[in-house]
C-alpha positions as CSV (number, residue, x, y, z in Angstrom):
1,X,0.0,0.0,0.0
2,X,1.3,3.6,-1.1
3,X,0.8,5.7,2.0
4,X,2.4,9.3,1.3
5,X,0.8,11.6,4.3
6,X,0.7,10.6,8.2
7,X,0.6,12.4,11.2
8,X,2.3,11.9,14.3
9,X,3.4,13.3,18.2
10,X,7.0,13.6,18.6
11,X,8.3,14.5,22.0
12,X,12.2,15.4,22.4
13,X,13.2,13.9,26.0
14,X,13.1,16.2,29.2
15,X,17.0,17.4,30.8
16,X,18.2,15.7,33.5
17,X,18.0,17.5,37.0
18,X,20.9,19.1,39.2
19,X,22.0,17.3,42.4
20,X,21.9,18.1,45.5
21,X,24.7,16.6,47.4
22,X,27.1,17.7,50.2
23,X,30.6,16.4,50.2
24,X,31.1,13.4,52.8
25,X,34.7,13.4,54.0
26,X,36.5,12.3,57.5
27,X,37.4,15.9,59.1
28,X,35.4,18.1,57.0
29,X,32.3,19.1,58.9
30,X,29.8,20.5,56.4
31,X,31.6,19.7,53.2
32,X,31.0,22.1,50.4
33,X,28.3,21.1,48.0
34,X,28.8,19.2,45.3
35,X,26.2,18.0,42.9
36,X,26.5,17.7,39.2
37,X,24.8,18.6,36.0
38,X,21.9,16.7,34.8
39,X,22.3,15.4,30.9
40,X,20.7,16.7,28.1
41,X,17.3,15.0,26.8
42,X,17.7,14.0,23.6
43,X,16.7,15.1,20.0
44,X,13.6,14.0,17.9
45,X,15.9,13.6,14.6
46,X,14.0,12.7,11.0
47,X,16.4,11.2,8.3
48,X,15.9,10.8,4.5
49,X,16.9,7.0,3.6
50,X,16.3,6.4,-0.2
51,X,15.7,2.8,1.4
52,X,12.1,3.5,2.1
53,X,9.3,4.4,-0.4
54,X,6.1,5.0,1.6
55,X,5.1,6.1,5.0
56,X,3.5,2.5,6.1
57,X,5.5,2.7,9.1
58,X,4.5,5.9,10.8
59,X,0.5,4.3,10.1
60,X,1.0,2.1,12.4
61,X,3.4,4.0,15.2
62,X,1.8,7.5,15.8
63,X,3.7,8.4,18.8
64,X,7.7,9.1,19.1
65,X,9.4,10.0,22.2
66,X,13.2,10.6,22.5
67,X,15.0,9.3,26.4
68,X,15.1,11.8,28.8
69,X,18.5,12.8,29.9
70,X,20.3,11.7,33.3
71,X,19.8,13.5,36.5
72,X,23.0,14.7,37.8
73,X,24.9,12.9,40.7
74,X,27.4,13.2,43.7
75,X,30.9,14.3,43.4
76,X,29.8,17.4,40.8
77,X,29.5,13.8,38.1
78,X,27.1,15.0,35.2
79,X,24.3,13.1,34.0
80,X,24.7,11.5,30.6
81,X,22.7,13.2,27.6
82,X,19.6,11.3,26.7
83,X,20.1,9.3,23.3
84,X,18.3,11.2,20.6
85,X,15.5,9.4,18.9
86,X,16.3,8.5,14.8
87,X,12.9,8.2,12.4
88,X,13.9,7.3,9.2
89,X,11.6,8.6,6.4
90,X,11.6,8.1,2.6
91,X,13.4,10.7,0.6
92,X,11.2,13.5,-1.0
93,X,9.3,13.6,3.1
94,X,8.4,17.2,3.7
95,X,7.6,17.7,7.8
96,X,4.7,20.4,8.5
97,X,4.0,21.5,12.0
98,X,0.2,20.6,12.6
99,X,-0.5,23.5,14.8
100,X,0.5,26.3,12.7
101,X,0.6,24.6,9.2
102,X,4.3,26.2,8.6
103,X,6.8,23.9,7.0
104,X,9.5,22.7,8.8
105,X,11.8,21.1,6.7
106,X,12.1,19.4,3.2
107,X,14.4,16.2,3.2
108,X,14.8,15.8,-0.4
109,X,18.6,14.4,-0.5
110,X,19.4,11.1,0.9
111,X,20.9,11.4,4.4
112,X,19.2,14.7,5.0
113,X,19.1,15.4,8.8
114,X,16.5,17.3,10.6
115,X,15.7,17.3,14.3
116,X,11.9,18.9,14.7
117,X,12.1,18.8,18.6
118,X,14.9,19.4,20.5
119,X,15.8,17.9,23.6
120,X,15.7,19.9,26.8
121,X,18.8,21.5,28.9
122,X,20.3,19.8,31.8
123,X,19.6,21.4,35.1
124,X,22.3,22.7,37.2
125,X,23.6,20.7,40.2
126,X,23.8,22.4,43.5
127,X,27.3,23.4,43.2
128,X,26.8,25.7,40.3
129,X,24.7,27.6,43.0
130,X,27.6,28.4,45.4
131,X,28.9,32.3,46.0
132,X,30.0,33.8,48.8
133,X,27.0,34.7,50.6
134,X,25.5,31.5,49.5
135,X,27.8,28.9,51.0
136,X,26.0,25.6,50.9
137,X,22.9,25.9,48.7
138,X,20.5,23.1,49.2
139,X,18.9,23.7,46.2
140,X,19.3,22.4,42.3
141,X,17.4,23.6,39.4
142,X,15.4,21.0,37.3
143,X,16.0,20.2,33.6
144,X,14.1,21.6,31.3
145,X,11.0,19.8,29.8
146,X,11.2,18.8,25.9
147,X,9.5,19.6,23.1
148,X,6.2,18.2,22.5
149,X,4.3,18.0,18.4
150,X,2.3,17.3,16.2
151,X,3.5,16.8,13.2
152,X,2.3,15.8,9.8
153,X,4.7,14.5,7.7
154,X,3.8,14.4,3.2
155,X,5.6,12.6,0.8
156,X,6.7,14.4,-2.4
157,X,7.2,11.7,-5.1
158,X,10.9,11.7,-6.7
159,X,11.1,11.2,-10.2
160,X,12.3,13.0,-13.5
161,X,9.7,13.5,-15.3
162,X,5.6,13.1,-14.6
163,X,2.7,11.8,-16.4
164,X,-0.1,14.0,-15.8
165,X,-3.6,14.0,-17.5
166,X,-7.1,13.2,-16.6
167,X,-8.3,10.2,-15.6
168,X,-8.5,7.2,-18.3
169,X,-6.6,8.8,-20.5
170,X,-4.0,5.9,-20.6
171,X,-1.4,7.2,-18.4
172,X,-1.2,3.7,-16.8
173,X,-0.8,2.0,-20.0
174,X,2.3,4.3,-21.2
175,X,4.1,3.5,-18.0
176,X,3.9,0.4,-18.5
177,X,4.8,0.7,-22.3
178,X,7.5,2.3,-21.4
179,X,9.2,0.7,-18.8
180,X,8.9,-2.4,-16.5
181,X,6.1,-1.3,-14.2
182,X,3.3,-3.1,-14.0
183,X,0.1,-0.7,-12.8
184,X,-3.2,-2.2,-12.6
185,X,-4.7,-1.1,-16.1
186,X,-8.3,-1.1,-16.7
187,X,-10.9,0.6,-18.7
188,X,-11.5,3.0,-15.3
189,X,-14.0,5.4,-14.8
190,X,-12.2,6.8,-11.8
191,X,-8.2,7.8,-11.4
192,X,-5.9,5.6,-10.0
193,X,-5.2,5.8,-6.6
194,X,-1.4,5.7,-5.9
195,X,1.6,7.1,-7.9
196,X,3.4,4.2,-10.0
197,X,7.2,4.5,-10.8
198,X,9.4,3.2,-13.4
199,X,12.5,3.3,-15.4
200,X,12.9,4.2,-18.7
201,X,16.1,2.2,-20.1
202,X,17.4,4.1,-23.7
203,X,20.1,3.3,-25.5
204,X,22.6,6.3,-23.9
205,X,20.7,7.0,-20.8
206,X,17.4,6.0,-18.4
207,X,15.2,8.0,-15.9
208,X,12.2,7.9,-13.6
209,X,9.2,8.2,-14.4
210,X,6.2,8.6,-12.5
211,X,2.1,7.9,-13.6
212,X,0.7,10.5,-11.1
213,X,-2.5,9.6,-10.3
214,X,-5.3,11.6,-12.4
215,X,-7.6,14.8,-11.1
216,X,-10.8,16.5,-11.8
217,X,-12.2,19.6,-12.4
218,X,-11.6,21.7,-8.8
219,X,-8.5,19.4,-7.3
220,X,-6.7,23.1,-6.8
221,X,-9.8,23.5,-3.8
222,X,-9.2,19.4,-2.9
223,X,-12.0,18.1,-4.5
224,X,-11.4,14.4,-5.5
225,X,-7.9,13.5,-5.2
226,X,-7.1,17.1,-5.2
227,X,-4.1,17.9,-3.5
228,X,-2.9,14.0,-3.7
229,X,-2.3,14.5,-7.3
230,X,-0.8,17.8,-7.6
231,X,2.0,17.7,-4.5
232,X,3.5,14.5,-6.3
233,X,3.9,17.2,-9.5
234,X,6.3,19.0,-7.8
235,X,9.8,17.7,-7.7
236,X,9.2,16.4,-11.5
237,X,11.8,18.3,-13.6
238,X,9.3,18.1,-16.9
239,X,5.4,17.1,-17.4
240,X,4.6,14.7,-20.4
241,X,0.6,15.6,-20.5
242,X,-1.2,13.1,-22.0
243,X,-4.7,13.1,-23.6
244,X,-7.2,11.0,-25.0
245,X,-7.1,12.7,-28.0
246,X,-9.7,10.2,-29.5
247,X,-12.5,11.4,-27.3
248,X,-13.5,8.5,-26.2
249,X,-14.9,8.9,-22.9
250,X,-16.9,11.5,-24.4
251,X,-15.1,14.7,-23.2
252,X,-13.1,17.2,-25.5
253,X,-9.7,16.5,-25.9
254,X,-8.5,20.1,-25.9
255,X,-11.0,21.0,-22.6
256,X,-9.5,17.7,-20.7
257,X,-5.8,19.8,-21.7
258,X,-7.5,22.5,-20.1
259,X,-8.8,21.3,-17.1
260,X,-5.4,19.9,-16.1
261,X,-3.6,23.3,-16.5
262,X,-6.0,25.2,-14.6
263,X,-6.0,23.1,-11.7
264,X,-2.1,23.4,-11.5
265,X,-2.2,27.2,-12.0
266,X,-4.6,27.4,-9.0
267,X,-2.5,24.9,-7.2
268,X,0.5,26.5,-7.7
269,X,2.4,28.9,-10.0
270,X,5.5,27.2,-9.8
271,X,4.0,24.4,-11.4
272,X,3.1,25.9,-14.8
273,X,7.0,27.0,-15.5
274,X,7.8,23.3,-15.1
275,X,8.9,21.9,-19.3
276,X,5.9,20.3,-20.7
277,X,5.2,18.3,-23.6
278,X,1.7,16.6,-24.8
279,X,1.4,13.1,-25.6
280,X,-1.6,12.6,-27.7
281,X,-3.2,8.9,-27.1
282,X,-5.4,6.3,-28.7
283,X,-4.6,7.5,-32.3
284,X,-5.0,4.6,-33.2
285,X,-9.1,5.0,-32.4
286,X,-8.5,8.4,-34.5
287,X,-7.0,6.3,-37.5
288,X,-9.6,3.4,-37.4
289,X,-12.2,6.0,-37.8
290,X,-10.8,7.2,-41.3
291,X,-8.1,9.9,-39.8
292,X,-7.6,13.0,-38.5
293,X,-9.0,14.8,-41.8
294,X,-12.3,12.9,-41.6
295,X,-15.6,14.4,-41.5
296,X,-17.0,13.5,-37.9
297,X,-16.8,14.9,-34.8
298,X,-14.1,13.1,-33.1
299,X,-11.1,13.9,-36.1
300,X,-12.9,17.6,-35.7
301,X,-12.2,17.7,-32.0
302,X,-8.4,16.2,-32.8
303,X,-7.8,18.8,-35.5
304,X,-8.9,21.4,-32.4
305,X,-6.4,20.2,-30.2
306,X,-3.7,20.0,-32.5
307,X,-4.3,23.7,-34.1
308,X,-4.1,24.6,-30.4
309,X,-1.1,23.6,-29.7
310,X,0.6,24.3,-32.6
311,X,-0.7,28.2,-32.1
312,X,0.9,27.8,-28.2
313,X,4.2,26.0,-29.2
314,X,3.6,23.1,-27.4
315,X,5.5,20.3,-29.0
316,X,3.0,17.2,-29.0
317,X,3.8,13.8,-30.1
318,X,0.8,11.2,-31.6
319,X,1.3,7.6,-30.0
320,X,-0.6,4.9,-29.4
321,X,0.3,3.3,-25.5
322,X,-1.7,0.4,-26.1
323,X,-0.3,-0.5,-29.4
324,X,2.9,0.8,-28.5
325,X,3.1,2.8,-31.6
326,X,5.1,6.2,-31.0
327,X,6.0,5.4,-27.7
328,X,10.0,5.2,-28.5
329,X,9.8,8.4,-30.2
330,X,8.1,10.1,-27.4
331,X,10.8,8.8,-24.7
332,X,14.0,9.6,-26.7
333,X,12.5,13.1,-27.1
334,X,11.4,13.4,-23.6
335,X,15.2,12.2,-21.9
336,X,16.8,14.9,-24.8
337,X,14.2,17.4,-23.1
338,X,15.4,16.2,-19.7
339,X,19.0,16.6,-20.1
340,X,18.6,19.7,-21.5
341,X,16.8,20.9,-18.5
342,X,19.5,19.0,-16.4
343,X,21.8,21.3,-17.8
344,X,20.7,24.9,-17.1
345,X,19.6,23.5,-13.6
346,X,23.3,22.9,-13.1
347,X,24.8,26.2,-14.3
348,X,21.4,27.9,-12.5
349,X,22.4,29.7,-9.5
350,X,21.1,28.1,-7.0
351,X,20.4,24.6,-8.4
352,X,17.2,23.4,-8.9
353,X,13.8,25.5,-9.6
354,X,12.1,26.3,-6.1
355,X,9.5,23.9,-5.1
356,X,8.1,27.1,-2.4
357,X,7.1,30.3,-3.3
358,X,8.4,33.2,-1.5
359,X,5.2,33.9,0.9
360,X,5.7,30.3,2.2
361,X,5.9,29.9,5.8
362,X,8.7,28.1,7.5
363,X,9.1,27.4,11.0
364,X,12.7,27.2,12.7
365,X,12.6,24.9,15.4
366,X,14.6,26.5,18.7
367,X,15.1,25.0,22.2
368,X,13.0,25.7,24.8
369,X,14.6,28.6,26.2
370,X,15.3,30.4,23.0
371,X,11.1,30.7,22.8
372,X,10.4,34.5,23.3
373,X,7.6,33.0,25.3
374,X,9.6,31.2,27.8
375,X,10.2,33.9,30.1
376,X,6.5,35.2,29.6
377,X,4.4,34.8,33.1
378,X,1.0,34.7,32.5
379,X,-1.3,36.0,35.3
380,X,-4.8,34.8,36.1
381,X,-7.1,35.1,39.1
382,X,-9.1,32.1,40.4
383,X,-12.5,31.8,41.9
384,X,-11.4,32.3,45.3
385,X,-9.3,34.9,44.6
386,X,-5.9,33.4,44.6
387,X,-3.3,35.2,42.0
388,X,-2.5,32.1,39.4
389,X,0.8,32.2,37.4
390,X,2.3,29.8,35.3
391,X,4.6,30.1,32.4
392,X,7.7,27.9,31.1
393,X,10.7,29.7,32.9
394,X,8.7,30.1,35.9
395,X,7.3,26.4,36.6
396,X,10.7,25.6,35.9
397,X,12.0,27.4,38.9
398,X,9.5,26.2,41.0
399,X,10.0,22.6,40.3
400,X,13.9,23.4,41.5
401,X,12.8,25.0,44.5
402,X,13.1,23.3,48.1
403,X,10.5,24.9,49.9
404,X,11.9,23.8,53.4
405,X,15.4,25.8,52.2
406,X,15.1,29.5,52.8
407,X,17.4,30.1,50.2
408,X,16.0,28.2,47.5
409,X,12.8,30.4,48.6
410,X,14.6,33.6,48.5
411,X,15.5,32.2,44.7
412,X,12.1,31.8,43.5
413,X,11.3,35.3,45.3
414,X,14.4,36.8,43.5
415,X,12.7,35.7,40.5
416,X,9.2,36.8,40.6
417,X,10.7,40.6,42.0
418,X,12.9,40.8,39.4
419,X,10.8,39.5,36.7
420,X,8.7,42.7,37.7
421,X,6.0,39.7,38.6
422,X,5.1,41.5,42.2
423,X,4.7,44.8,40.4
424,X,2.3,43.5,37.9
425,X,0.3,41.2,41.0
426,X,0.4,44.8,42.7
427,X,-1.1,46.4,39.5
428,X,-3.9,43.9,39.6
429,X,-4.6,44.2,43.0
430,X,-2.7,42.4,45.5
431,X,-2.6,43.2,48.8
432,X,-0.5,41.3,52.1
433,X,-2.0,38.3,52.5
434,X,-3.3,37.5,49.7
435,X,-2.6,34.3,47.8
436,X,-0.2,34.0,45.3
437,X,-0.6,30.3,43.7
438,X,1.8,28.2,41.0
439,X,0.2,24.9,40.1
440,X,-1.1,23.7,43.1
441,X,1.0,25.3,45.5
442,X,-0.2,28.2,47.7
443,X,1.7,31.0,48.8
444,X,0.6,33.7,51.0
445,X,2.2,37.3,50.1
446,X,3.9,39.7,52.6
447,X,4.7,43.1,51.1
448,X,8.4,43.6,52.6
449,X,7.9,47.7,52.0
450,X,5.0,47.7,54.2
């Protein structure tokens, strides 16, 4: 089964906590502190491996969480970094961020590396705390939590050049003409479901190509297939469109041509500056019916087609896929086309044509602490009138503090006073003894000026 878009949690591990430990030593009442560093949680990390071809895997496992790193220990011995978490995913895999639909990263090369949530920062042991006034703090701070997403991952198909067309128009049967895939062919109705691959093997040279499944009118707004067909357009260096240029499923051949470039122009611009040529199929239907010159209405909607693309310049080729007839021609055109375009990508600044436009949105993934937000308090007040604050940095610092330590107290007060926290509770209201709460933890306030 071809499964190109999943979505799934990844959670980066939490840093270890700081120690709090006291040296132990024969002679040495009250030996200095001495706890270590806590280790670093470890990384979410997503690698292209040209080994894989579909997203079966992530189907199945939804949820991915990197180790947490080690707390710290005795003798100022720092905890060991928590192993970062490898998912391998097929090359082409583009990673969205669910919440904000901003695109994260694009692993289009084999071996491409990308870690979407990064592991959290080791908490400092109790010795890191020492000064001179501060002589044997009994206090550590706690590691930072990681990263926690939802993220949807798509798979971009990878192939030189694309077959595109509506449905039934024998894009299916071509592939297979042309190389040794074997897609299911049948007289369908309906558009194949999954991309098909294969090689084209010439004389001098061979390259991908890709039957991508076929659209309808208004796949630009996701109707049918929609969007399914036209991200696999993509990373195709040239289009072959192919048409039924018989008419036989009883549409115009030029409107089908039409409909297709429509839909990519409303998908995306980018698309429409990618090389195309036109296949025209079933000619063989055209020539049992007495020719393109005859007098009916099928060799009259042919003779449309083709004065249409002559007056657009589109170079078109007449084959027949089921009878192989102009097939060879078609290819040996289509890989001159290809190297051609192989060419100026290489001497193009840059490399390749963009597959984004300009006004897409990317998302740089920081750590935790790098968040403009982290520092952010956010203040609420509760039914009975208790202050509530909570924010990243804050509930950070509380989770280090050791309330029966008066300076691990005089930490988290340090904190909220200079964080301009008591000022803004003041602003709101506060008075001496009022309740100041952080999770579930009261506190009752005592204004020192007073």
């Amino acid at each position: 089964m071809f499964i190109d878009r999943a979505q799934i949690m990844i959670k980066s591990g939490k840093g270890g906590d700081g120690a709090v430990s006291f040296r132990r030593e024969p002679f040495v009442p009250n030996g200095g502190p001495d706890g270590g560093n806590g280790g670093k949680g470890g990384d979410v990390i997503f690698v292209a491996d040209h080994g894989l071809h579909t997203l079966m895997d992530l189907r199945y496992m939804r949820k991915y969480k990197a180790r947490p790193g080690q707390d710290g220990m005795a003798s100022h011995k720092y905890g060991k970094g928590g192993e970062d978490l490898i998912v391998k995913l097929p090359v082409g895999s583009v990673i969205i961020d669910e919440a904000t639909g901003a695109f994260m990263a694009d692993l289009s090369e084999n071996g491409a590396r990308f870690a979407a949530a990064l592991g959290g920062k080791g908490g400092k042991g109790n010795s890191s705390f020492k000064n001179s006034v501060r002589q044997a703090p009994n206090f550590a701070e706690a590691g930072t939590s990681g990263q926690e997403r939802t993220v949807i991952i798509e798979l971009k198909l990878i192939a030189d050049i694309g077959l595109i067309g509506l449905p039934n128009v024998g894009k299916s049967t071509l592939l297979s003409a042309s190389t040794g895939a074997k897609p299911k062919i049948a007289n369908y109705h309906f558009t194949t479901i999954a991309p098909n691959l294969g090689v084209v093997e010439l004389a001098n040279t061979s390259f991908v190509l890709a039957d991508i499944p076929g659209l309808i009118e208004g796949a630009a707004e996701g109707v049918g297939l929609g969007h399914d067909f036209l991200k696999h357009i993509e990373r195709t260096k040239m289009l072959i469109h192919v048409i039924d240029a018989s008419g036989s499923e009883g549409r115009a051949p030029l409107q089908d041509f039409l409909t297709v470039q429509k839909e990519m122009a409303e998908y995306s611009p980018l698309l429409m500056e990618k090389p195309q040529i036109a296949a025209f199929n079933k000619m063989d239907i055209i020539e049992a019916g007495g020719g393109e010159n005859a007098d009916d209405g099928a060799a009259a909607a042919y003779r449309e087609l083709r004065d249409y693309m002559e007056g657009q310049g589109i170079e078109y080729f007449k084959i027949s896929a089921a009878a192989r007839q102009g097939v060879g021609e078609l290819m040996n055109r289509a890989a001159a086309l290809l190297a051609q375009i192989e060419r100026e990508m290489d001497q193009r600044p840059g490399g390749a044509a963009p597959l984004y436009s300009d006004q897409t949105q990317w998302m740089r993934v920081t750590r935790v602490e790098d968040d403009p937000d982290y520092r952010m308090v956010q203040i609420a007040q509760a039914e009975d009138g208790a202050f509530m604050l909570s924010g990243k940095q804050l509930e950070k610092i509380f989770d280090s503090t050791n309330f029966n330590d008066p300076g691990s107290l005089n930490y988290l007060n340090k904190y909220l006073v200079n964080n301009k926290v008591i000022e803004s509770l003041k602003g709101r209201g506060l008075r001496e003894g009022d309740t100041i709460r952080i999770r579930d933890f009261d506190m009752e306030y005592f204004d020192d000026e007073g």
